[in-house]
TORKOL-4160 file (C-alpha; in steps of 0.2 Angstrom, whole numbers, padded with zeros to 4 digits, m for minus):
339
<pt num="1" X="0779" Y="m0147" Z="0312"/>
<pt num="2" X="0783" Y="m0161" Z="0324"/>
<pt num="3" X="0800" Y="m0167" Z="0327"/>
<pt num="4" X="0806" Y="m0155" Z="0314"/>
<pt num="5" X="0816" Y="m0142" Z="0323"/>
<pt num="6" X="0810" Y="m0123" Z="0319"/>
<pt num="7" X="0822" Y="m0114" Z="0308"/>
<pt num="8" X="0828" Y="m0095" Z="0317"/>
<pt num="9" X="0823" Y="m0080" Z="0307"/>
<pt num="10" X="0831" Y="m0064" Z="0307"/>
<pt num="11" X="0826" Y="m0046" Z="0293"/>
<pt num="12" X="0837" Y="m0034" Z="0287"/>
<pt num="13" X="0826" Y="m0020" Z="0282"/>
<pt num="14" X="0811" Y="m0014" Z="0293"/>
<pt num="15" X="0803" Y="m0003" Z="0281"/>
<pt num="16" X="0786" Y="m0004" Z="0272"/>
<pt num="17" X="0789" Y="m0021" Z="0267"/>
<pt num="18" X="0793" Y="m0030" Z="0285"/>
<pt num="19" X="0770" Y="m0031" Z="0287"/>
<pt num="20" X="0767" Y="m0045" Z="0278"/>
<pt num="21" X="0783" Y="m0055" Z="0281"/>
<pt num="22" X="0780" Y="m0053" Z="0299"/>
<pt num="23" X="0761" Y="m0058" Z="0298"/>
<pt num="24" X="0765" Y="m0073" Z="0287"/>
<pt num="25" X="0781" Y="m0077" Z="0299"/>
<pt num="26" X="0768" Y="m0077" Z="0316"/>
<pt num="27" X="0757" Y="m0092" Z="0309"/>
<pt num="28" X="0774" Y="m0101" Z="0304"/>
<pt num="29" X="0779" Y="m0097" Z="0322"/>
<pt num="30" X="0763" Y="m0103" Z="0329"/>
<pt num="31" X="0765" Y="m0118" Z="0319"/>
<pt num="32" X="0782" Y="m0123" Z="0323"/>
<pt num="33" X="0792" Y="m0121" Z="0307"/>
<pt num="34" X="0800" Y="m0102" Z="0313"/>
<pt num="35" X="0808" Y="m0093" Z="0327"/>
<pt num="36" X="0808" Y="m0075" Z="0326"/>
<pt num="37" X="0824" Y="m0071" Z="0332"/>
<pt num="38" X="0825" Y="m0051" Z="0329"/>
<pt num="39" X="0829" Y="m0037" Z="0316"/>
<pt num="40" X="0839" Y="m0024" Z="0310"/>
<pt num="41" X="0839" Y="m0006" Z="0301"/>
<pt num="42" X="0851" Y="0008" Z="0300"/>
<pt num="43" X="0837" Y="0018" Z="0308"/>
<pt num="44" X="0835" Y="0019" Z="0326"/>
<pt num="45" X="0819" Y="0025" Z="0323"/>
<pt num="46" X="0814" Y="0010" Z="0312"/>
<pt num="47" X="0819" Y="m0002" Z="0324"/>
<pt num="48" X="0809" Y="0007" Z="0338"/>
<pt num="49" X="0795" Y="0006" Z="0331"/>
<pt num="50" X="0798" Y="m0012" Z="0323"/>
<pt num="51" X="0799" Y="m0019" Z="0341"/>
<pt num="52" X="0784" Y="m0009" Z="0349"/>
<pt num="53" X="0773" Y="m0015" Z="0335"/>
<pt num="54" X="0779" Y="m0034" Z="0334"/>
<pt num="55" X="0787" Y="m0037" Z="0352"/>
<pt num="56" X="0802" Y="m0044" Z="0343"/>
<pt num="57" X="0822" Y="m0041" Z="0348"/>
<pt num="58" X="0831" Y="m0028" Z="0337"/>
<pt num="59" X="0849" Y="m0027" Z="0333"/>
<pt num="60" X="0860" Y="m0009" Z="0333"/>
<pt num="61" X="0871" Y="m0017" Z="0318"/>
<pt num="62" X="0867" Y="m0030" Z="0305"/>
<pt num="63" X="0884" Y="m0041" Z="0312"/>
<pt num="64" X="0875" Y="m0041" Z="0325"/>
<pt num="65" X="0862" Y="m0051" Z="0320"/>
<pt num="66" X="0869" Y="m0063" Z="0308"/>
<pt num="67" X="0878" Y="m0068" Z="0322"/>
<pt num="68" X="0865" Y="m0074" Z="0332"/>
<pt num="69" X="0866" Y="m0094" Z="0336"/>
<pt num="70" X="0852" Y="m0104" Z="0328"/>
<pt num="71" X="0851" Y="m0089" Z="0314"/>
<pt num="72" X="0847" Y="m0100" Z="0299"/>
<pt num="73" X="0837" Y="m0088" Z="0285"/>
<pt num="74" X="0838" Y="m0070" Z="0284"/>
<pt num="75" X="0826" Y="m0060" Z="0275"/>
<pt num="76" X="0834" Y="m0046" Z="0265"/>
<pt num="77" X="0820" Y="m0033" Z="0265"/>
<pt num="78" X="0831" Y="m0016" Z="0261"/>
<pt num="79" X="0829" Y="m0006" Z="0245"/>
<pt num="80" X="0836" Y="m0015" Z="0228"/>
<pt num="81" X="0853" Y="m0004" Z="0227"/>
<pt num="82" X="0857" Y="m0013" Z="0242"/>
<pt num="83" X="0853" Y="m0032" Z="0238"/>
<pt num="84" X="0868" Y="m0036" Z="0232"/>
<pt num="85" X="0877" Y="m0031" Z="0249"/>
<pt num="86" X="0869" Y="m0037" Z="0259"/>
<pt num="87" X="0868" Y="m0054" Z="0251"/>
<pt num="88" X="0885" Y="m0056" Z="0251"/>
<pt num="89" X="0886" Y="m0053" Z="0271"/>
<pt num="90" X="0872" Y="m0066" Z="0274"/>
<pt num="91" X="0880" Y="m0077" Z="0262"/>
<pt num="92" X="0897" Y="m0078" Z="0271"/>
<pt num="93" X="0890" Y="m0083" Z="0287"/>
<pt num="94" X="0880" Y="m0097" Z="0279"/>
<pt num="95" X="0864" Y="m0093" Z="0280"/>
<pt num="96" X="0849" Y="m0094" Z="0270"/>
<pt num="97" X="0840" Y="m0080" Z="0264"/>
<pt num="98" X="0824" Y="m0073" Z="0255"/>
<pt num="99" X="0826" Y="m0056" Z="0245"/>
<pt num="100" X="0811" Y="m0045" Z="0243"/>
<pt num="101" X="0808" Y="m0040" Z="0223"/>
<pt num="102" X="0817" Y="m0036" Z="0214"/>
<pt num="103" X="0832" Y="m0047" Z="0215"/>
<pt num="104" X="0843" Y="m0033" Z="0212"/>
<pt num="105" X="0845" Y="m0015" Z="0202"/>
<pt num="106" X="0849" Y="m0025" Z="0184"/>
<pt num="107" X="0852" Y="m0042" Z="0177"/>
<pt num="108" X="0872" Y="m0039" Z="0180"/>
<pt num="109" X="0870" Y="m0038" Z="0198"/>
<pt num="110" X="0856" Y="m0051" Z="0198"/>
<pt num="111" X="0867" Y="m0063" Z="0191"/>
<pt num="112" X="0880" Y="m0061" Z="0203"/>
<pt num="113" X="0869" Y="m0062" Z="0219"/>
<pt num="114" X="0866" Y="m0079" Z="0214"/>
<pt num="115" X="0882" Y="m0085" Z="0210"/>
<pt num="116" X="0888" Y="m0079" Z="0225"/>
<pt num="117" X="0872" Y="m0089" Z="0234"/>
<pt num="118" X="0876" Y="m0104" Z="0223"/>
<pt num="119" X="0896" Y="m0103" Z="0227"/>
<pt num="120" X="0893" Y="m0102" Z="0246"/>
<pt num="121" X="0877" Y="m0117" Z="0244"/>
<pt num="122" X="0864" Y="m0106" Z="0252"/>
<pt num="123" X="0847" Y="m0105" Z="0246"/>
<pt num="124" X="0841" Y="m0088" Z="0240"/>
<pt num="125" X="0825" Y="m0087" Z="0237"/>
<pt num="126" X="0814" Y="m0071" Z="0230"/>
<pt num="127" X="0800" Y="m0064" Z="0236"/>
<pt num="128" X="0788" Y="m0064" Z="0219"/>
<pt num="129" X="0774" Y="m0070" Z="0230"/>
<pt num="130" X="0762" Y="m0069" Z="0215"/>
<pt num="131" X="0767" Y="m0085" Z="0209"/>
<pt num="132" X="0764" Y="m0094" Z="0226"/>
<pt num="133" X="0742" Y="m0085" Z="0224"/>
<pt num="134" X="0730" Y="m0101" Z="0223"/>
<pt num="135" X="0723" Y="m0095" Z="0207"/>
<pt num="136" X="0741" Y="m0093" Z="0199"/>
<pt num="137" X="0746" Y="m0110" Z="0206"/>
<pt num="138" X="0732" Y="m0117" Z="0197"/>
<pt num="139" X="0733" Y="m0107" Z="0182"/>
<pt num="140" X="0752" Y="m0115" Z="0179"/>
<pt num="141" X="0747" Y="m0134" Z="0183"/>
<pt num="142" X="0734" Y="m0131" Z="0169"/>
<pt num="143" X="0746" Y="m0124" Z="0158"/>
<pt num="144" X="0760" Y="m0137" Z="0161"/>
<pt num="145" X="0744" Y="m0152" Z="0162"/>
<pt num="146" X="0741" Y="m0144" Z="0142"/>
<pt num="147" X="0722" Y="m0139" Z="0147"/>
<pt num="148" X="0726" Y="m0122" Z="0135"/>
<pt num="149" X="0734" Y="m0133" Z="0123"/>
<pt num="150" X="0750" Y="m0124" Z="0116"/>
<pt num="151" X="0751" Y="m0106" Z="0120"/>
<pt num="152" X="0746" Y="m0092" Z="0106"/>
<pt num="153" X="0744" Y="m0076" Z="0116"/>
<pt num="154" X="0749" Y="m0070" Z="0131"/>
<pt num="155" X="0747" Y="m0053" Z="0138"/>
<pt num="156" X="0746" Y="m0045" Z="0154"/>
<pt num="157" X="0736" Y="m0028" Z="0160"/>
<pt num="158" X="0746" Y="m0018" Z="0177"/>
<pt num="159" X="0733" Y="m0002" Z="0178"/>
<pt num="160" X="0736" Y="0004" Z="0195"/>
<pt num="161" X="0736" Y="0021" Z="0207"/>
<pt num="162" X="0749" Y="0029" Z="0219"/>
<pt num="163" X="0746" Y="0045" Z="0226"/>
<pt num="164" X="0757" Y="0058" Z="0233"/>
<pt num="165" X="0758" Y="0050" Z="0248"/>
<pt num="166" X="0768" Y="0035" Z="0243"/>
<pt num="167" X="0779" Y="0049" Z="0232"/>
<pt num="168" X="0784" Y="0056" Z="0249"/>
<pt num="169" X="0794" Y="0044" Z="0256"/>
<pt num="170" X="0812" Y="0054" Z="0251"/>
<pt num="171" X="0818" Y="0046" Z="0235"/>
<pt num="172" X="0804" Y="0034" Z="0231"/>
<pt num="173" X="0802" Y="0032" Z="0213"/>
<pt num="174" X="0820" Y="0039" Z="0207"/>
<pt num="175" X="0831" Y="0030" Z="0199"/>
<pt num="176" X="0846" Y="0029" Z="0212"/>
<pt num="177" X="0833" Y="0024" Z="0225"/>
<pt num="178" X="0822" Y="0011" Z="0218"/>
<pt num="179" X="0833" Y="0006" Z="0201"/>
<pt num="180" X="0818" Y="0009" Z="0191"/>
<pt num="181" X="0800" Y="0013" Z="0189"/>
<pt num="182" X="0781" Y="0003" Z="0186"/>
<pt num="183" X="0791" Y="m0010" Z="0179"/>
<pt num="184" X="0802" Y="m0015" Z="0192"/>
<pt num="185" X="0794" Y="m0009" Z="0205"/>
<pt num="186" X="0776" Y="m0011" Z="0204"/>
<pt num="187" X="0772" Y="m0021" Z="0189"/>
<pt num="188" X="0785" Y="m0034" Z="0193"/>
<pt num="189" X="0775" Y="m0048" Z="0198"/>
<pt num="190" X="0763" Y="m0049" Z="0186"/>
<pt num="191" X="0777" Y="m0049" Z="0175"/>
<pt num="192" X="0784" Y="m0061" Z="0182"/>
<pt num="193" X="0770" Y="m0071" Z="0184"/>
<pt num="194" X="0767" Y="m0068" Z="0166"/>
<pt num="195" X="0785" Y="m0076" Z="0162"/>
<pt num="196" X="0783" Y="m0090" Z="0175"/>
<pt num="197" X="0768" Y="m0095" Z="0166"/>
<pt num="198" X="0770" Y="m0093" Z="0147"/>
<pt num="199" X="0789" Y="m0093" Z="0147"/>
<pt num="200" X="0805" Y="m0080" Z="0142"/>
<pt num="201" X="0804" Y="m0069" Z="0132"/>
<pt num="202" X="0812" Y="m0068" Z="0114"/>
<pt num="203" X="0809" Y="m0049" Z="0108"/>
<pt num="204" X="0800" Y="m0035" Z="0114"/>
<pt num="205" X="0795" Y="m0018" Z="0108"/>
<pt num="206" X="0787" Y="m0004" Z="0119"/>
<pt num="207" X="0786" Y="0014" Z="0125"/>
<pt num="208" X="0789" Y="0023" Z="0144"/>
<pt num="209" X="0785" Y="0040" Z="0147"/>
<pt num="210" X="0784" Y="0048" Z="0165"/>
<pt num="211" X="0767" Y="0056" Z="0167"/>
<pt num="212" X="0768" Y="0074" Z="0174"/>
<pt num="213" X="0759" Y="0069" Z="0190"/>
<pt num="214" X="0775" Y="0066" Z="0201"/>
<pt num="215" X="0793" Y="0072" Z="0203"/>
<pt num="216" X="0800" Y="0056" Z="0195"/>
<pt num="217" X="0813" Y="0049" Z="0182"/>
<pt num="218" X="0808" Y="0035" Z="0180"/>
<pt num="219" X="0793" Y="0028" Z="0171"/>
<pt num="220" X="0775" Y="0026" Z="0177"/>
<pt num="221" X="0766" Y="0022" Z="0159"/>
<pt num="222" X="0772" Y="0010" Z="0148"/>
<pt num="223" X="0763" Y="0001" Z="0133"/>
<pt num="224" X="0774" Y="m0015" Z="0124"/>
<pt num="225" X="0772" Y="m0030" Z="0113"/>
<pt num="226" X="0779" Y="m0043" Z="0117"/>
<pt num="227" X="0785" Y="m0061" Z="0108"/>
<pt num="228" X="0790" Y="m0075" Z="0118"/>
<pt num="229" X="0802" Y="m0090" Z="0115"/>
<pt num="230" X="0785" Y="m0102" Z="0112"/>
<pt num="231" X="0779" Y="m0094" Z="0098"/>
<pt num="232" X="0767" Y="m0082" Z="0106"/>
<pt num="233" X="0764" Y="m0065" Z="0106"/>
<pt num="234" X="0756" Y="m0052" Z="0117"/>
<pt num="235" X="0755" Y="m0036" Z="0124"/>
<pt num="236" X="0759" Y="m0026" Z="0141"/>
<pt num="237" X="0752" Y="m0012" Z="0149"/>
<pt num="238" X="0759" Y="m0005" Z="0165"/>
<pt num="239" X="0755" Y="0011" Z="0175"/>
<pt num="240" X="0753" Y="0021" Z="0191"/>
<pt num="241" X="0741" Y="0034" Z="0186"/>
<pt num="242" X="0725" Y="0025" Z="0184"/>
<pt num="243" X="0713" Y="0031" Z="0199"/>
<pt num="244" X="0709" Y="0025" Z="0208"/>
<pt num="245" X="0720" Y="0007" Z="0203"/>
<pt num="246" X="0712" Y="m0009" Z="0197"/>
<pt num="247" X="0715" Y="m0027" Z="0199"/>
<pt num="248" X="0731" Y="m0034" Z="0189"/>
<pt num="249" X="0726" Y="m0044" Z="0175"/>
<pt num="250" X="0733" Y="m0059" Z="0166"/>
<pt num="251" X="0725" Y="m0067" Z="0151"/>
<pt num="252" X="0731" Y="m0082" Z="0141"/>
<pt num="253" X="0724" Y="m0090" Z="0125"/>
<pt num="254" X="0729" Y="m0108" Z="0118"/>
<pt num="255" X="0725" Y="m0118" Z="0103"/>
<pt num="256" X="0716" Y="m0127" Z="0118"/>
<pt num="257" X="0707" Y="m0114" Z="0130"/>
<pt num="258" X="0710" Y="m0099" Z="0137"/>
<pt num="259" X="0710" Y="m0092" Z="0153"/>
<pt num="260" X="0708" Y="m0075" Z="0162"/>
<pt num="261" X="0715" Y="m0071" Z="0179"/>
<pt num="262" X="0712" Y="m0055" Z="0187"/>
<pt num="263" X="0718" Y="m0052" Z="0203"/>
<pt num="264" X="0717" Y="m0068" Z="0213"/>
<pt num="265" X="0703" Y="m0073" Z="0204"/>
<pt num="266" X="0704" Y="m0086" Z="0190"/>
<pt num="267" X="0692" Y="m0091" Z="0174"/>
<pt num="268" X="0698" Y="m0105" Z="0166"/>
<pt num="269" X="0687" Y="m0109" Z="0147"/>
<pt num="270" X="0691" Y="m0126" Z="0142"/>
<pt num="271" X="0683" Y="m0133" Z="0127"/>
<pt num="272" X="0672" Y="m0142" Z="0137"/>
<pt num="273" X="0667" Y="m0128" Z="0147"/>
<pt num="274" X="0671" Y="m0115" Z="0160"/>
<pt num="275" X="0678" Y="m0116" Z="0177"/>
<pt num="276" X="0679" Y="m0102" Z="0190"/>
<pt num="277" X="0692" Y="m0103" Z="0206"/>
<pt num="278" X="0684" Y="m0088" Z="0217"/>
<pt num="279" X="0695" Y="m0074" Z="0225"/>
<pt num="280" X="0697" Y="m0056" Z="0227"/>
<pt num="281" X="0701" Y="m0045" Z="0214"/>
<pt num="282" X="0710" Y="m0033" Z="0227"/>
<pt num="283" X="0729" Y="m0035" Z="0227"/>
<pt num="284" X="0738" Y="m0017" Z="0231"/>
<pt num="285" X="0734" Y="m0008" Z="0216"/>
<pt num="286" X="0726" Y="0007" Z="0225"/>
<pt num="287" X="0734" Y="0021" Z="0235"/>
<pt num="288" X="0737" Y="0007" Z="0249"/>
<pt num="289" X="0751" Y="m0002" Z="0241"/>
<pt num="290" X="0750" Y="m0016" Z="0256"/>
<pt num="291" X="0732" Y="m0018" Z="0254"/>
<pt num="292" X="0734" Y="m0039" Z="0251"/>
<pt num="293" X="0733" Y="m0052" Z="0259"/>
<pt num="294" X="0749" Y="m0061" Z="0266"/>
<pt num="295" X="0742" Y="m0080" Z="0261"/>
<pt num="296" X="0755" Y="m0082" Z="0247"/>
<pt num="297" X="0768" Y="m0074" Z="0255"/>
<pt num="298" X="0768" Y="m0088" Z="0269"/>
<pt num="299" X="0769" Y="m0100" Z="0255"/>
<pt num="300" X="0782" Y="m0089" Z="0247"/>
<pt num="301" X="0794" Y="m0092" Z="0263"/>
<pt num="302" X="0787" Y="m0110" Z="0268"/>
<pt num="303" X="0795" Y="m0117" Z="0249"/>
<pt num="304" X="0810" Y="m0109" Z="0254"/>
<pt num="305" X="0812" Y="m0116" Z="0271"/>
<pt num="306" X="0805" Y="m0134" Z="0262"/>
<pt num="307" X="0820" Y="m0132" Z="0248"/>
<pt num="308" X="0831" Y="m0130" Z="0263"/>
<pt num="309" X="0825" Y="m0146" Z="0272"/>
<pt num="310" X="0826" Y="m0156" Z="0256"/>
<pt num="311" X="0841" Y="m0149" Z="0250"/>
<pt num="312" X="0835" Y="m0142" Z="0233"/>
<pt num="313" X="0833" Y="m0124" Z="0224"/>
<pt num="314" X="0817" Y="m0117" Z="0230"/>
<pt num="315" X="0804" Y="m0113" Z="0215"/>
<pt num="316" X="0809" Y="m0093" Z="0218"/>
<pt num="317" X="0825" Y="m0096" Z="0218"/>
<pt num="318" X="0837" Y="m0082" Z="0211"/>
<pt num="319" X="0840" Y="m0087" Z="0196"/>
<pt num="320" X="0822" Y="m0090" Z="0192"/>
<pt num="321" X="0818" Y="m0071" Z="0195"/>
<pt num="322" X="0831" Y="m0064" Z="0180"/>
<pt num="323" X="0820" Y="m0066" Z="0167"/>
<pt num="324" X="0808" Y="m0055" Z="0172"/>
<pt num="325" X="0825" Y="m0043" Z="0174"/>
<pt num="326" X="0832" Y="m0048" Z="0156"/>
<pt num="327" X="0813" Y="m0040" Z="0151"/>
<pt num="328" X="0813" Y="m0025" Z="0160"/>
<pt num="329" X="0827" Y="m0020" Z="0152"/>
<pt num="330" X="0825" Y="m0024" Z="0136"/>
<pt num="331" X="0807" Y="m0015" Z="0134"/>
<pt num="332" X="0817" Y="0000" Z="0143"/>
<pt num="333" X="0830" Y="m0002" Z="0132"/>
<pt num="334" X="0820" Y="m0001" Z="0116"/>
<pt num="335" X="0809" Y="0012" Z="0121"/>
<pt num="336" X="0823" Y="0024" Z="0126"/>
<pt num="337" X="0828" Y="0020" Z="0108"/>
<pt num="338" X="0809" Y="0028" Z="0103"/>
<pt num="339" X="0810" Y="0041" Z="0116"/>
């Protein structure tokens, strides 16, 4: 990172989240593209235990970070009710910012956290590091290079495990905490990924049910099928009760080829052959929801702080991350419909 001057960092939000961002942020540190400059939380606790761990300056208040000289991007890093807020503080001061998934609690307040990013011309960025995964990254020049030909199936498989644990943290899983359930809190980025790489959808069906296995109300198993604006159809299914939680699975068929990518690993079947791109199938679907690697989220924040440099919209940027809201809420809306 010669002669380009390292960009300050500051978090709002120290909570389960902060691991990853932190480890991704240390090797940009290292490498000259970042400063760390500090975080925030509400919690004193939080941010005692956020500095003891990482050796990094906190802040009592969130004013009193954003105004730090040389702050340039803010990771937002709190729970989704709060997105929307806090955007709009970071956003008056100027600053950049990355948002962790989901953008916000709907499509509505979705749309008006980027609109307030575009009216102040900061970059806002989402954290839906999924896309930014080798495999997927490959996956989507094939698609967009034609190797599948033109798209007839696309479906996605979300069969994953949180145990009681995870349910203990006070309001994880409820609606006025989280804003919704496996859709849009767990199954989210294969969704998205799903979107990114076969495109909107046009129409879906589906069912959600909420198991009997936690104090919830939100859904934790939900089956769909779903059209999209190409022309292809699929299906979805999404849960946290499978034990003991397996790899997420995309699978795509074309007039063309097919491909198959299951966790971080990618099977590409050509009509000239096969072609394999190794990786690990492990990617948080067990009782460790942090069990990943943090790989794509460093590349997840070094688009962002490119697009920043260059002037443009980052590939995550806001208004990239509504369709996967517009298709959460559709399937929800027609199941309710079923219920």
């Amino acid at each position: 990172m010669s002669g380009v001057e390292a960009v300050g960092v500051g978090l709002v939000g120290l909570g389960m989240a902060v691991k990853p961002h932190m480890l991704a942020l240390r090797e940009l540190e290292a490498e000259g593209a970042v400063r760390i400059m500090g975080g925030h939380a509400p919690s004193a606790e939080r941010r005692a235990a956020f500095a003891a761990q990482w050796g990094v300056p906190v802040f009592p208040t969130r004013e009193a970070l954003l105004e730090q000289p040389g702050l340039g991007l803010v990771l937002v890093l709190t729970p989704p009710g709060s997105h929307l807020e806090v955007a709009r503080a970071v956003a008056a001061t100027g600053r950049h910012m990355i948002v962790e998934k989901p953008l916000a609690l709907d499509v509505a307040e979705g749309e008006a956290l980027a609109a307030l990013a575009e009216a102040a011309g900061v970059r806002c960025g989402v954290c839906l590091q999924h896309r930014f995964r080798p495999a997927a990254l490959r996956l989507r020049q094939a698609v967009e290079a034609g190797a599948l030909g033109r798209l007839l199936s696309a479906s996605a498989s979300i069969r994953w495990w949180r145990d009681a644990a995870y349910f203990a943290t006070p309001g994880r899983g409820m609606r006025a905490r989280d804003g919704g359930g496996v859709l849009l809190t767990q199954a989210i980025h294969t969704l998205d990924l799903l979107l990114h790489l076969a495109g909107p959808h046009r129409q879906v069906m589906g069912f959600a049910r909420t198991s009997p296995l936690r104090r919830i109300d939100t859904e934790d198993i939900v089956a769909a099928a779903i059209a999209f604006g190409n022309g292809a159809i699929g299906v979805l299914d999404a849960t946290t009760v499978a034990r003991p939680g397996y790899a997420e699975r995309i699978e795509l068929a074309g007039t063309e080829g097919s491909a198959v990518l299951e966790g971080s690993r990618l099977v590409l079947h050509g009509c000239d052959g096969s072609t394999t791109l190794g990786g690990a199938l492990e990617g948080g679907g067990g009782a460790d929801p942090m069990a990943f690697d943090h790989g794509p989220h460093k590349a997840m924040i070094a688009e962002v702080l490119a697009a920043i440099a260059e002037g443009r919209p980052p590939m995550n940027d806001a208004r990239s991350a509504l369709p996967v809201q517009r298709l959460i809420e559709d399937l929800l809306a027609d199941a309710a419909g079923r219920a």
